[in-house]
Residue frames relative to the residue before (quaternion, step in Angstrom):
aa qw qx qy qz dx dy dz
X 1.0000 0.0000 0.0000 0.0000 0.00 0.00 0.00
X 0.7803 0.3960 -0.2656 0.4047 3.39 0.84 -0.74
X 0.5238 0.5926 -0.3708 0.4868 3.24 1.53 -0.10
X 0.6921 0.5879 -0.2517 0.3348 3.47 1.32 -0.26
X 0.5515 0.4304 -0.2930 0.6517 3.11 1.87 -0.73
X 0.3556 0.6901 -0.5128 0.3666 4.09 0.54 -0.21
X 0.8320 0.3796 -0.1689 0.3677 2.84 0.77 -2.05
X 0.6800 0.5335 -0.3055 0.3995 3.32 1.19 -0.97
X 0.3249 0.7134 -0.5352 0.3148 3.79 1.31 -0.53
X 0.8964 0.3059 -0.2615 0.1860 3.51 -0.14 -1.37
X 0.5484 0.6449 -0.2002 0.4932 3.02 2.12 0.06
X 0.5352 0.4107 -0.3823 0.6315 3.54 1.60 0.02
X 0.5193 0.6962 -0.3634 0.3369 3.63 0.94 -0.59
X 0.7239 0.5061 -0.1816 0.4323 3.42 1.34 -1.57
X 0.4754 0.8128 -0.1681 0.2916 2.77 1.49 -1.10
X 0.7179 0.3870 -0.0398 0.5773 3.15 0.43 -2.06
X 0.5713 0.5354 -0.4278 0.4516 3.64 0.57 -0.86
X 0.7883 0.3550 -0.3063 0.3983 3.79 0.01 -1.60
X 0.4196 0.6394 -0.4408 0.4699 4.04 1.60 -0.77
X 0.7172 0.5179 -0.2630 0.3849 3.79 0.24 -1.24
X 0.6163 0.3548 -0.2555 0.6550 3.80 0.64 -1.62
X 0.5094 0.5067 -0.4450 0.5345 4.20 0.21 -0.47
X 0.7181 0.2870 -0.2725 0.5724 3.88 -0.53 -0.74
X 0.6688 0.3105 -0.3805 0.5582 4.03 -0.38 -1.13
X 0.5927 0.5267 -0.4972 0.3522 4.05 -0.43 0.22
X 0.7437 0.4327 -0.1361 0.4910 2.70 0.72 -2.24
X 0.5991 0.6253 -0.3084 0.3937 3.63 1.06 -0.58
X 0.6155 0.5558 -0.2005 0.5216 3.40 1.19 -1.26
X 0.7155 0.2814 -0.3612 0.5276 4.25 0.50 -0.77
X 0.5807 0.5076 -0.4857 0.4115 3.25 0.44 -0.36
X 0.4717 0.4589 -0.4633 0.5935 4.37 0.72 -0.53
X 0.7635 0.3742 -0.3591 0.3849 4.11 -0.47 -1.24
X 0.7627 0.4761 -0.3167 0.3023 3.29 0.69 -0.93
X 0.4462 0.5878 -0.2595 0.6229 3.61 1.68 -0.57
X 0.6883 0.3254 -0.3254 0.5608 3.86 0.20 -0.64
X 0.8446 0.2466 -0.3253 0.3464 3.52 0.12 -0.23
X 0.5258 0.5591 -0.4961 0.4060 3.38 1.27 0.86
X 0.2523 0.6276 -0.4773 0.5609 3.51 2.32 0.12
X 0.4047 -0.5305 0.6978 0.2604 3.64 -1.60 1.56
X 0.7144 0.6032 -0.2059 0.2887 2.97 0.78 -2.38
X 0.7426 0.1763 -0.3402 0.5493 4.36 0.86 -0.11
X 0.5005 0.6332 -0.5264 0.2675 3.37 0.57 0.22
X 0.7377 0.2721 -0.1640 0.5958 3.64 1.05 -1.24
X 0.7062 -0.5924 0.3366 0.1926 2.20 -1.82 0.80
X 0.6686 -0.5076 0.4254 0.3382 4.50 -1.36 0.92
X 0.0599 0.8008 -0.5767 -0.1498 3.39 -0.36 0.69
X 0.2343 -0.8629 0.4458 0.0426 3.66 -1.15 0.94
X 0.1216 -0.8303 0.5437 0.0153 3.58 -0.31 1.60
X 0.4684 -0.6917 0.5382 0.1118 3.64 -1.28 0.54
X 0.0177 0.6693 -0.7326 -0.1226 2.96 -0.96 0.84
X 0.4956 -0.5886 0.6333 0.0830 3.00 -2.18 1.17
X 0.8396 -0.3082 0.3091 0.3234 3.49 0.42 -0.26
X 0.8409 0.1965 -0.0825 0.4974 3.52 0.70 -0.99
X 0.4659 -0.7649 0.2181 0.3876 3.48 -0.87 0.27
X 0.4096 0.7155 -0.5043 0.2569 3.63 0.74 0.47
X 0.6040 0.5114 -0.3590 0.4948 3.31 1.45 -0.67
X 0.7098 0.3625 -0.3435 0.4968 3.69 0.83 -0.57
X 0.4101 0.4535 -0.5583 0.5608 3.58 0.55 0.60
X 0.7647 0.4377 -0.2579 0.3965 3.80 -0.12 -0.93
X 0.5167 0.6417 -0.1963 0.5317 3.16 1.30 -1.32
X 0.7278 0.3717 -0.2146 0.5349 3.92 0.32 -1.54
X 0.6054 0.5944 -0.3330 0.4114 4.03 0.97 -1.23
X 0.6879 0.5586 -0.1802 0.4271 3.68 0.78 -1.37
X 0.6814 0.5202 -0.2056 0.4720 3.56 1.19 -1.64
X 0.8035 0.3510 -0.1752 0.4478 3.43 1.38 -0.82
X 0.6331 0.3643 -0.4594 0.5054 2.97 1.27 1.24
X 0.6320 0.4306 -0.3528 0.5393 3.61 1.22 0.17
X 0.5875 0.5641 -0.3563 0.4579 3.41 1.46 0.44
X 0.7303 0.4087 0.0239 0.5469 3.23 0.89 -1.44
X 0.6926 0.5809 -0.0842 0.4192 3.77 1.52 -0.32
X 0.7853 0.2888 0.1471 0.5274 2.58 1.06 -2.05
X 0.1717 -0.7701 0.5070 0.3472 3.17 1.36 -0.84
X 0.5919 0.5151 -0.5673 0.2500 3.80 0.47 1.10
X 0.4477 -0.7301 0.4643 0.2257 3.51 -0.93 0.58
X 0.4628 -0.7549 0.4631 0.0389 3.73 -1.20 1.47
X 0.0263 0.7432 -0.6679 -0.0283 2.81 -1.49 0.38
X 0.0595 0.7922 -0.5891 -0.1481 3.09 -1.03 0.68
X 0.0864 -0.7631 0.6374 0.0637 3.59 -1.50 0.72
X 0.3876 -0.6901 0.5929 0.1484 3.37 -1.38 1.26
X 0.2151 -0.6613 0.7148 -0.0744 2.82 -1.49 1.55
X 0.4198 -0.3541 0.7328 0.4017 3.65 -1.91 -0.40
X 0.8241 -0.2655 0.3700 0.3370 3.13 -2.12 0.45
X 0.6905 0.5910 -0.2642 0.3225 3.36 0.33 -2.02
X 0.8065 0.4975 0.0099 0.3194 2.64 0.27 -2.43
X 0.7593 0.3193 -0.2403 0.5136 3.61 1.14 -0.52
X 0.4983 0.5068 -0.4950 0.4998 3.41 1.66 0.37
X 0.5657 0.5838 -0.3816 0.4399 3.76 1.13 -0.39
X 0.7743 0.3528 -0.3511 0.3909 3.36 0.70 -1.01
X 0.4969 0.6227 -0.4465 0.4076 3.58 1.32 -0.56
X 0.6175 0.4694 -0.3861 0.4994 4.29 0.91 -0.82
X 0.8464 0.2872 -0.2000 0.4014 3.82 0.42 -1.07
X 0.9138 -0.1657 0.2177 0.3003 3.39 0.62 0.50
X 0.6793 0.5388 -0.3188 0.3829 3.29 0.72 -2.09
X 0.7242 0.3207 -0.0539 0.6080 3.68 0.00 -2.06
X 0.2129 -0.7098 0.6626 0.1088 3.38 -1.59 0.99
X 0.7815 0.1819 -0.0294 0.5960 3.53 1.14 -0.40
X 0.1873 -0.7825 0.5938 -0.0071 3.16 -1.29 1.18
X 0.1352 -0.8930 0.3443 0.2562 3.73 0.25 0.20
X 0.8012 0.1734 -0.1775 0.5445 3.20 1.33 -0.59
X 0.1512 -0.7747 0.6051 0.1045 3.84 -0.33 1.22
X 0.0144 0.6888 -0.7125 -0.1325 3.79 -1.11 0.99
X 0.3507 -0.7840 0.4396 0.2630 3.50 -0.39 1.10
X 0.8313 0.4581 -0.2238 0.2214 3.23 1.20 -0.92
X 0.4506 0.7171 -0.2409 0.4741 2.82 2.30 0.53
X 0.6388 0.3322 -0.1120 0.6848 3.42 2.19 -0.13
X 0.3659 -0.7138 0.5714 0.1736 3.57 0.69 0.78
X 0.9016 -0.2523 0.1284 0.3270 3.08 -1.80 -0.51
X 0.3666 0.7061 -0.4291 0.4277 3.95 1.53 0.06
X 0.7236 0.4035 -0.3223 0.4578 3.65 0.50 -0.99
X 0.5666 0.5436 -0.2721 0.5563 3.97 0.87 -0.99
X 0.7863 0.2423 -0.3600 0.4399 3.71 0.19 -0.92
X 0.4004 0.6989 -0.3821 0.4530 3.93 1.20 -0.18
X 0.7914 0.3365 -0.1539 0.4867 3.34 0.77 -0.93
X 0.6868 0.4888 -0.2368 0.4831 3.48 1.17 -0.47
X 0.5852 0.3407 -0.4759 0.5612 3.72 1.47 -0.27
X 0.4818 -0.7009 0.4644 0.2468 4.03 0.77 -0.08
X 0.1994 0.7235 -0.5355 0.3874 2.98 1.72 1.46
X 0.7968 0.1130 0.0531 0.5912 3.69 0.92 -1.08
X 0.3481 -0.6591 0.6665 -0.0135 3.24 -1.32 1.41
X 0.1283 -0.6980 0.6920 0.1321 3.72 -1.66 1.01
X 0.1910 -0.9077 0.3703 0.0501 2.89 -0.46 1.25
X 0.5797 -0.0676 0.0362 0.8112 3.90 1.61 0.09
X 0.3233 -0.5432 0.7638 0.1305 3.14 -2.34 0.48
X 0.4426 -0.8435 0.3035 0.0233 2.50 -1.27 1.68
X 0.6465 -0.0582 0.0513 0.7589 2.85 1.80 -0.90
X 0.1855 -0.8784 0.4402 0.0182 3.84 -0.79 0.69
X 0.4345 0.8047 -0.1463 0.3771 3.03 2.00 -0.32
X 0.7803 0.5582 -0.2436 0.1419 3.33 1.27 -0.39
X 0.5466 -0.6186 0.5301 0.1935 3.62 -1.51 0.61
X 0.2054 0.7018 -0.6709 0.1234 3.31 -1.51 0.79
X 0.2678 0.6930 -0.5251 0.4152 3.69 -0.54 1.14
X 0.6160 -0.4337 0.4762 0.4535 3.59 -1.78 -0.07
X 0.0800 -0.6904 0.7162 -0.0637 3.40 -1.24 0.96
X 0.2130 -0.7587 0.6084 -0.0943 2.94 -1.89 1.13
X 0.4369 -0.5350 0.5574 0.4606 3.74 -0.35 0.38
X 0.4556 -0.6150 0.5619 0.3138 3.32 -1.23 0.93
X 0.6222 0.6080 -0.3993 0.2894 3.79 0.87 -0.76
X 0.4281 0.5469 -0.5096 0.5079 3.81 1.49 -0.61
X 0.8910 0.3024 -0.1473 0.3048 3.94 -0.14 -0.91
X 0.7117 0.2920 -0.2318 0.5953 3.79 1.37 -0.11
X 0.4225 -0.6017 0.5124 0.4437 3.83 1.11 -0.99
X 0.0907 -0.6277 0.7404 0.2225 3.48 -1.46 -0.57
X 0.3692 -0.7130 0.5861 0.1087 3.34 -0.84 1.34
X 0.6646 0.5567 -0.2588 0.4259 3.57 0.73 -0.53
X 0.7123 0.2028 -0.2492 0.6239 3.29 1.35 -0.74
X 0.6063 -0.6345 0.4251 0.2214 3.87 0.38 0.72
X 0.3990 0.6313 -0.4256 0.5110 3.28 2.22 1.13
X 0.0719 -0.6453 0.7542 0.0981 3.40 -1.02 1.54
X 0.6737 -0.4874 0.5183 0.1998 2.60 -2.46 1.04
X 0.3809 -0.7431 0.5497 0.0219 3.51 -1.00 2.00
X 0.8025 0.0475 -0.0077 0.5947 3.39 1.06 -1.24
X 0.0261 -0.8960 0.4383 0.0655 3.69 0.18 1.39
X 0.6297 0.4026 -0.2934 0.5960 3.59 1.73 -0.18
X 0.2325 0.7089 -0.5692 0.3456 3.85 0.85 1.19
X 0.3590 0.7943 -0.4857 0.0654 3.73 -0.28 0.65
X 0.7741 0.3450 -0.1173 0.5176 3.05 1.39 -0.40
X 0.5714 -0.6708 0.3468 0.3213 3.96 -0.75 -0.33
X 0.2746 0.7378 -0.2399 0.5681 2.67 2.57 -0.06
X 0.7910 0.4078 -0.1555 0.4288 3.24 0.61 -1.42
X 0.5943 0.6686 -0.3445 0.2848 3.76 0.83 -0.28
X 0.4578 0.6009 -0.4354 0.4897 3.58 1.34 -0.19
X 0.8512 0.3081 -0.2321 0.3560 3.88 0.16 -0.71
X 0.7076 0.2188 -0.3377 0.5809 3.48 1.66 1.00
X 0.1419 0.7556 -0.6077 0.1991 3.42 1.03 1.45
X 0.6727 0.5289 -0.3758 0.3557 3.53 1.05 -0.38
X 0.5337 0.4698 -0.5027 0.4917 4.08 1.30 -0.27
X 0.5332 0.6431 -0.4315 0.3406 4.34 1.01 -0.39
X 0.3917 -0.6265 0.4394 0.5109 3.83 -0.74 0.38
X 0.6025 -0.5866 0.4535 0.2954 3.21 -1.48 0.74
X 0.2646 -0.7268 0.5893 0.2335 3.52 -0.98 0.73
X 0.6972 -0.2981 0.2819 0.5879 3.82 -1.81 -0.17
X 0.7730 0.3846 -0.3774 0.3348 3.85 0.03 0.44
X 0.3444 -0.8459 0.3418 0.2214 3.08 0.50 0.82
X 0.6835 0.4785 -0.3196 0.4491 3.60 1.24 -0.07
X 0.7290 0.4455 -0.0913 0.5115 3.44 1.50 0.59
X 0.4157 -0.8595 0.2830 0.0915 3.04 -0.60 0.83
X 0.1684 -0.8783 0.3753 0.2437 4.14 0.46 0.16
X 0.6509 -0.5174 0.5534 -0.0481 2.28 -2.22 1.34
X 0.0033 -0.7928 0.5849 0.1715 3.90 0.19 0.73
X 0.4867 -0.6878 0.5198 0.1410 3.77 -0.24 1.17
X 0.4447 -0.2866 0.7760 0.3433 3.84 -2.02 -0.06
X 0.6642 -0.4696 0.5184 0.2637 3.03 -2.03 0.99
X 0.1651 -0.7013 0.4862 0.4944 3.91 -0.46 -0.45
X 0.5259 0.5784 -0.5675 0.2584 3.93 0.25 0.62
X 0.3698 0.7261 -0.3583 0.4557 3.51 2.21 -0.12
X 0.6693 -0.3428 0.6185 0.2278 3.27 -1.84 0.80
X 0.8721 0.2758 -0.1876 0.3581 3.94 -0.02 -1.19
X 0.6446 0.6070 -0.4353 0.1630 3.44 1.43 -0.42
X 0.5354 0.6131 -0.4001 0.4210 3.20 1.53 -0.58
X 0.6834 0.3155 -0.4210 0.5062 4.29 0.22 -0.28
X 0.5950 0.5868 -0.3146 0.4501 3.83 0.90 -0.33
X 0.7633 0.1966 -0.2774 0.5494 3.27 0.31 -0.70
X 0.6766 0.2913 -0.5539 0.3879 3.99 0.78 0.50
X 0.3700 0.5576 -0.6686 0.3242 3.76 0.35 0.39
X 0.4526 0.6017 -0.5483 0.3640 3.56 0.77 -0.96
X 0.6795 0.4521 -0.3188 0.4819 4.09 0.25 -1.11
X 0.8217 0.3705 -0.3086 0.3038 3.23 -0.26 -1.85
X 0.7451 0.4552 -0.3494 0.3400 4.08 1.41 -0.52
X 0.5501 -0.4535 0.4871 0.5046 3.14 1.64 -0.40
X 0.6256 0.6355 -0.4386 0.1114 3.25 0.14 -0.35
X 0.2403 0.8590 -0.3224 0.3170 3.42 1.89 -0.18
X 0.6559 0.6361 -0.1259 0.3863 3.11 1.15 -1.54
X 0.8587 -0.1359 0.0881 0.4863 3.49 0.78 -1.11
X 0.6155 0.2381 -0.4738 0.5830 3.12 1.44 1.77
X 0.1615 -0.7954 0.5152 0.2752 2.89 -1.29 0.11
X 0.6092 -0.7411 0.2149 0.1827 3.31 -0.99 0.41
X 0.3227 -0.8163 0.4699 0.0936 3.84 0.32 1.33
X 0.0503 -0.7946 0.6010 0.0705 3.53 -0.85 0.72
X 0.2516 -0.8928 0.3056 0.2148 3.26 0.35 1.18
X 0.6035 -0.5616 0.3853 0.4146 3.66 1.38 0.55
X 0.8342 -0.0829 0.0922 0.5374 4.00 0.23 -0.83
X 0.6117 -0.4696 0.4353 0.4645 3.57 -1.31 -0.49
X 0.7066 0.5017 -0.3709 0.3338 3.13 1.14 -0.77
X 0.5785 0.4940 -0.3774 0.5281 3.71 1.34 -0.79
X 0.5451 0.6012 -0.4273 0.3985 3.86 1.01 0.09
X 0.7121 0.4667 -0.1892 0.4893 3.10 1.27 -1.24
X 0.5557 0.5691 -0.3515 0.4937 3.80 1.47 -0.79
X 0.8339 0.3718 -0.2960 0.2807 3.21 -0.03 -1.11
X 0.3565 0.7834 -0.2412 0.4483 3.54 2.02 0.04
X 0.7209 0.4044 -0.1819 0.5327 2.90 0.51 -1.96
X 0.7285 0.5055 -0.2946 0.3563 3.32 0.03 -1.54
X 0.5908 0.4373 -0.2997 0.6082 4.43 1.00 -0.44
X 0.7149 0.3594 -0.3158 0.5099 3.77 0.74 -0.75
X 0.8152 0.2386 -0.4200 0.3196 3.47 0.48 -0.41
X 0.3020 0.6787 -0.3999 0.5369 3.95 1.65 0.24
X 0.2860 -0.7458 0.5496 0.2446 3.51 0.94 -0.79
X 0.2482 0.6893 -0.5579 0.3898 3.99 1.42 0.37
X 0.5067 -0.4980 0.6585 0.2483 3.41 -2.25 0.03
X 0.0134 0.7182 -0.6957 -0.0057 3.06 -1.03 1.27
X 0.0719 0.6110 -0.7834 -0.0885 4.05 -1.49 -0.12
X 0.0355 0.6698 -0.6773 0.3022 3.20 -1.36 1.35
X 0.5097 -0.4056 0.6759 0.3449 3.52 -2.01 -0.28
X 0.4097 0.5159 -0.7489 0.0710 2.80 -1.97 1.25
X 0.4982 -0.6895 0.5210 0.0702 2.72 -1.86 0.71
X 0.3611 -0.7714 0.5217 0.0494 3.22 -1.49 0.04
X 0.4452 -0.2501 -0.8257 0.2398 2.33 -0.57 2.26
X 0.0379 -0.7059 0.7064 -0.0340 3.25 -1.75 0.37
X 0.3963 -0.7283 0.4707 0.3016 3.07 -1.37 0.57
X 0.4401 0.6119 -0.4486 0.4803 3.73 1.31 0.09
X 0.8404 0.2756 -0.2191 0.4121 3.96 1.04 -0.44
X 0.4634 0.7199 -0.2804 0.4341 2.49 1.50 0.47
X 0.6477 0.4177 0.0539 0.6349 3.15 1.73 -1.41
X 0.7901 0.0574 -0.1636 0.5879 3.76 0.97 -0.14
X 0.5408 -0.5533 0.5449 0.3231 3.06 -1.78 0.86
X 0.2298 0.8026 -0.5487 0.0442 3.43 -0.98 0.81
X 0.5134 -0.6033 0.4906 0.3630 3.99 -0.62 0.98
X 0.0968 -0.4157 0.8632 0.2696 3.74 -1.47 -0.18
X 0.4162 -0.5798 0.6923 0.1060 3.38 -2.02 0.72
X 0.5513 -0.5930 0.4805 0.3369 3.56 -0.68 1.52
X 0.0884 0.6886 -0.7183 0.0447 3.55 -1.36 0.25
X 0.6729 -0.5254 0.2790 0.4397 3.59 -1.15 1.32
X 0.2891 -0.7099 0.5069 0.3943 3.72 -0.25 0.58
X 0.9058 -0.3697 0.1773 0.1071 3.17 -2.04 0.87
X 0.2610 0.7200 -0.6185 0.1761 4.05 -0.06 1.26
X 0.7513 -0.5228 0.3215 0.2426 3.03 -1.53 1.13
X 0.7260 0.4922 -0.1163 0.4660 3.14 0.73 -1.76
X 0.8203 0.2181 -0.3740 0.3737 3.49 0.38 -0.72
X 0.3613 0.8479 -0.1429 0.3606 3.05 1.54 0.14
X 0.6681 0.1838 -0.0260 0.7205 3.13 1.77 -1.09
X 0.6965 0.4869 -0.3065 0.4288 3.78 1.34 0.65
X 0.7980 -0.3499 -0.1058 0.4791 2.84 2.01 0.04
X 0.6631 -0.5875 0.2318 0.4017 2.99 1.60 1.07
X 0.3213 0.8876 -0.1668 0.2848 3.02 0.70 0.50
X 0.5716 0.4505 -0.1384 0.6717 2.81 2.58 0.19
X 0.5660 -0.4856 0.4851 0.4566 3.09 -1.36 -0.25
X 0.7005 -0.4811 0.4519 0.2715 3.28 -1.39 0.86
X 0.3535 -0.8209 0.3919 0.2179 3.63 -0.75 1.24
X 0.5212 -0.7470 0.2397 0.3360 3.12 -1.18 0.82
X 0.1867 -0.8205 0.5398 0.0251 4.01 0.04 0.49
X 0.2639 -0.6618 0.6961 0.0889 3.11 -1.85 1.25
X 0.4977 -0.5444 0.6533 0.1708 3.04 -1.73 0.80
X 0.0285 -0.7332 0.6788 -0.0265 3.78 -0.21 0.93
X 0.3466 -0.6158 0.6798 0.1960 3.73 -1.58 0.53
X 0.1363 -0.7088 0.6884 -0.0715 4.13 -0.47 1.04
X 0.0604 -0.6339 0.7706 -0.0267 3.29 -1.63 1.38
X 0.5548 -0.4992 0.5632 0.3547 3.35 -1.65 0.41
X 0.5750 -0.5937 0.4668 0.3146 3.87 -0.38 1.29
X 0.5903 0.5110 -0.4926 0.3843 4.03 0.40 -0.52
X 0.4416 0.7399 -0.3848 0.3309 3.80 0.95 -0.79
X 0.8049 0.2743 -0.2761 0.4481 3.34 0.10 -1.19
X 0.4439 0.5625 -0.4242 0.5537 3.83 1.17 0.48
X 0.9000 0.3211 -0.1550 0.2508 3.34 0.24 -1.05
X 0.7618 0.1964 0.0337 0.6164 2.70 1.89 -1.03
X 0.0024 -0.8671 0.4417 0.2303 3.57 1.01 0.30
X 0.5272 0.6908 -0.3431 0.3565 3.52 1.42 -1.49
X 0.7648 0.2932 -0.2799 0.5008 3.59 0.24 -1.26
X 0.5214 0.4026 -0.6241 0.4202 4.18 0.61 0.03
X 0.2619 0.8505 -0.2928 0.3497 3.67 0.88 -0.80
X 0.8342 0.1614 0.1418 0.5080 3.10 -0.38 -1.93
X 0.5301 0.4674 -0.4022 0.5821 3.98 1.17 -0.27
X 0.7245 0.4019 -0.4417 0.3441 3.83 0.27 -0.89
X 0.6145 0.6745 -0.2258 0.3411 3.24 1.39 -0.55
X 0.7351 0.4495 -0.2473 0.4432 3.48 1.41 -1.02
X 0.1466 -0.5946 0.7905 -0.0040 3.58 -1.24 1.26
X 0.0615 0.5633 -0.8135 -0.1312 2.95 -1.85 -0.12
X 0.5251 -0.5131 0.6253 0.2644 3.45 -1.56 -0.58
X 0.4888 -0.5125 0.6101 0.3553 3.42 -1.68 0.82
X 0.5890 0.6599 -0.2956 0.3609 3.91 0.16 -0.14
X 0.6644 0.4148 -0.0593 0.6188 3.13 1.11 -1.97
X 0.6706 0.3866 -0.4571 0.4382 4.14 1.04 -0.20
X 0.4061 0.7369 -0.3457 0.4154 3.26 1.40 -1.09
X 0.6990 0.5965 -0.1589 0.3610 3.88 0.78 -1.27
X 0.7764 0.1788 -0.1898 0.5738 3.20 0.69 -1.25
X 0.3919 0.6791 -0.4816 0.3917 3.54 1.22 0.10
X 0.5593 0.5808 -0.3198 0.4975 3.40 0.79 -1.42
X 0.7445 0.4607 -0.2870 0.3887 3.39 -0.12 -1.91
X 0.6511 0.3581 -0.4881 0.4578 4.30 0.38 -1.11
X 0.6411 0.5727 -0.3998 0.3180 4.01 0.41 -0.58
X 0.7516 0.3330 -0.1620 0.5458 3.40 0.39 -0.96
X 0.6943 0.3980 -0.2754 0.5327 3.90 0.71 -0.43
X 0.2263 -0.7783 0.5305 0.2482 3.67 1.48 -0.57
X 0.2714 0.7618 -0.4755 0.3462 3.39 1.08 0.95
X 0.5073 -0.6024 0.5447 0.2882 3.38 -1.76 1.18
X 0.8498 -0.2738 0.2862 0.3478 3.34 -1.41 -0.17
X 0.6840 0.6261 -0.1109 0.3576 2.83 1.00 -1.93
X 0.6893 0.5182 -0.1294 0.4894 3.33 0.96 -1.69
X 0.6920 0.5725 -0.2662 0.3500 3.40 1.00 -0.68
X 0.6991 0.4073 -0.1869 0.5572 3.35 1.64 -1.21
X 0.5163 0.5492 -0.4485 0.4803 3.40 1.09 0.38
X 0.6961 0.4812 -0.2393 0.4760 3.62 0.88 -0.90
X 0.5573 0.6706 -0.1598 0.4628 3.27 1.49 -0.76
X 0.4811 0.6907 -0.1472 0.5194 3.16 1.48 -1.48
X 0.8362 0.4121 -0.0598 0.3569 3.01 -0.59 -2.19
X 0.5942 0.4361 -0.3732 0.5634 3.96 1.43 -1.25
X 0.9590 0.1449 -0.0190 0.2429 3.93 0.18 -0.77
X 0.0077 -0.8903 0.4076 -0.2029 2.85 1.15 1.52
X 0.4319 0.6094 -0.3670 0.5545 3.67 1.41 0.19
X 0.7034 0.3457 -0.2115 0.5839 3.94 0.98 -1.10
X 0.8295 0.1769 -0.2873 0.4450 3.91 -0.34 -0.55
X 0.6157 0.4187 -0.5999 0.2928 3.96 0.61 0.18
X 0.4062 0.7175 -0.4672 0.3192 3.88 1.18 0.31
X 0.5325 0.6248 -0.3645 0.4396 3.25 1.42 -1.15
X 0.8980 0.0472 0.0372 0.4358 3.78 0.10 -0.77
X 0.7053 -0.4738 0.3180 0.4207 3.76 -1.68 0.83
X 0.5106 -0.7621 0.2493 0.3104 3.47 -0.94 0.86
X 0.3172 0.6729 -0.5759 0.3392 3.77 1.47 0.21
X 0.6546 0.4544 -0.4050 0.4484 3.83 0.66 -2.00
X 0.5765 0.6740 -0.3837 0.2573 4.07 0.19 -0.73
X 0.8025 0.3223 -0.1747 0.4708 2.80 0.74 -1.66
X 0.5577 0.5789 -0.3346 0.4918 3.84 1.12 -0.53
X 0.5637 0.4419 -0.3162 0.6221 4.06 1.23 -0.43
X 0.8198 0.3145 -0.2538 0.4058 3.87 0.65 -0.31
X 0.5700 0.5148 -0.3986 0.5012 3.02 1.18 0.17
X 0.3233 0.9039 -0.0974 0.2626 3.47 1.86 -0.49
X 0.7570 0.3766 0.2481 0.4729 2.10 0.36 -2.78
């Protein structure tokens, strides 16, 4: 008898062994088959760029939370310089760029699009403003704040020499200041030569306020004092967004005198949204739903406002953003992704 189970030993042995690799198989498809009923690992990361400032991460957070919550693809986003995130947008890295300033990337962004590394696929916002600005109260008042109008025939940049004295005074006491673009900006160089091409040399001087933020301080702090300020600002922002302020007429916009000394108004420029051309292979839906999204220099202006005063991240903002204007971004896409983003949110 015992010579019989001896024999059988090495045959229960084989058994149990092939029972084991048998189960760890059946164990193993059953993992692949579960992972590929996952929308979210089936397709494919999609990766947007931030440049620096926060309108793109509003857009950036707006976009992620409809190809997340919609689409069922998962985001990333990775911060780049200008250069560097126009490079990754040609090779691959960044699929999605939301805000393209062309004239902040010279001929790189144009030849990008002409070797048919990178596709623009809708403008996002087109609306926008850059130039000398003034509290509207220097030129209408504000009855409410008990501000009469100091300089009511201010309309132009022409016109600023004969009320350098309502401006704070600068270290020269016979003159009045000019709160400049930063000079690591795109605008300080045509900004700080209009200073020449208007004369204005003469009776301001020019203030480089060092950052955006000592741009934005030195604003707030004259706007909420109720004082006269003239300076650089831009559009979107959350400083124009949040105050009434004038842009000052300037000859309106030619090429030539433009590139001979600035000498116009600042040109007018769309915000375009730019994917890395592989997209509309991989992912038509989300080119799709990008050709589709607009917004408005206004509508950024908004949630801009809201991350300031709420001291809110990106994220928080396009959600609040979201929830106020569901009439504008469920247009962007078919109404199943809508309702699944609003039930979401």
């Amino acid at each position: 008898m015992f010579k019989w189970i001896k024999t059988l030993q090495p045959i229960l042995l084989y058994v149990s062994v092939f029972a084991v690799v048998l189960l760890a198989a059946c164990g193993s498809e059953t993992n692949a088959t579960s992972g590929n009923d996952d929308s979210k690992d089936t397709k494919e990361k999609i990766v947007f760029s931030d440049l620096g400032w926060n309108s793109i991460r509003f857009h950036n957070q707006v976009a992620a939370t409809v190809l997340e919550e919609g689409y069922g693809y998962q985001t990333e986003v990775t911060t780049a310089s200008m250069s560097i995130g126009l490079k990754g947008l040609e090779n691959g890295d960044i699929d999605v760029t939301m805000e393209i300033w062309g004239d902040k990337m010279g001929d790189a962004y144009d030849k990008a699009l002409d070797d048919g590394k990178v596709k623009q696929v809708g403008v996002n916002f087109g609306d926008t403003k850059r130039g000398y600005f003034v509290p509207t109260y220097v030129i209408e008042g504000d009855k409410e704040r008990g501000i009469k109008p100091v300089a009511p025939d201010l309309k132009s940049v022409k016109d600023l020499p004969k009320y350098k004295d309502l401006f704070k005074k600068s270290s020269n006491k016979s003159k009045g200041q000019i709160i400049g673009a930063p000079s690591m900006w795109g605008a300080a160089k045509p900004f700080q030569q209009k200073m020449k091409t208007y004369n204005l040399s003469e009776t301001f001087e020019y203030v480089d306020p060092g950052s955006g933020t000592g741009l934005n301080v030195s604003l707030t702090k004259a706007y909420e004092a109720g004082e006269a300020w003239v300076g650089y600002a831009y559009s979107p922002s959350w400083v124009l967004g949040k105050y009434d302020m004038t842009l000052l007429e300037e000859p309106d916009y030619d090429a030539e005198t433009w590139n001979k000394n600035y000498g116009t108004a600042f040109p007018d420029q769309d915000v375009p949204i730019a994917i890395n051309a592989k997209l509309e292979e991989t992912a038509p839906d989300i080119v799709k739903f990008l050709e589709n999204y607009q917004t408005s220099n206004e509508l950024t202006n908004e949630a801009l406002v809201y991350m300031n005063e709420n001291d809110a991240e990106a994220k928080e903002a396009a959600t609040w953003w979201m929830k106020k204007h569901p009439d504008i971004w469920t247009k962007w896409v078919p109404d199943d992704v809508a309702e699944k983003v609003k039930k979401a949110i």
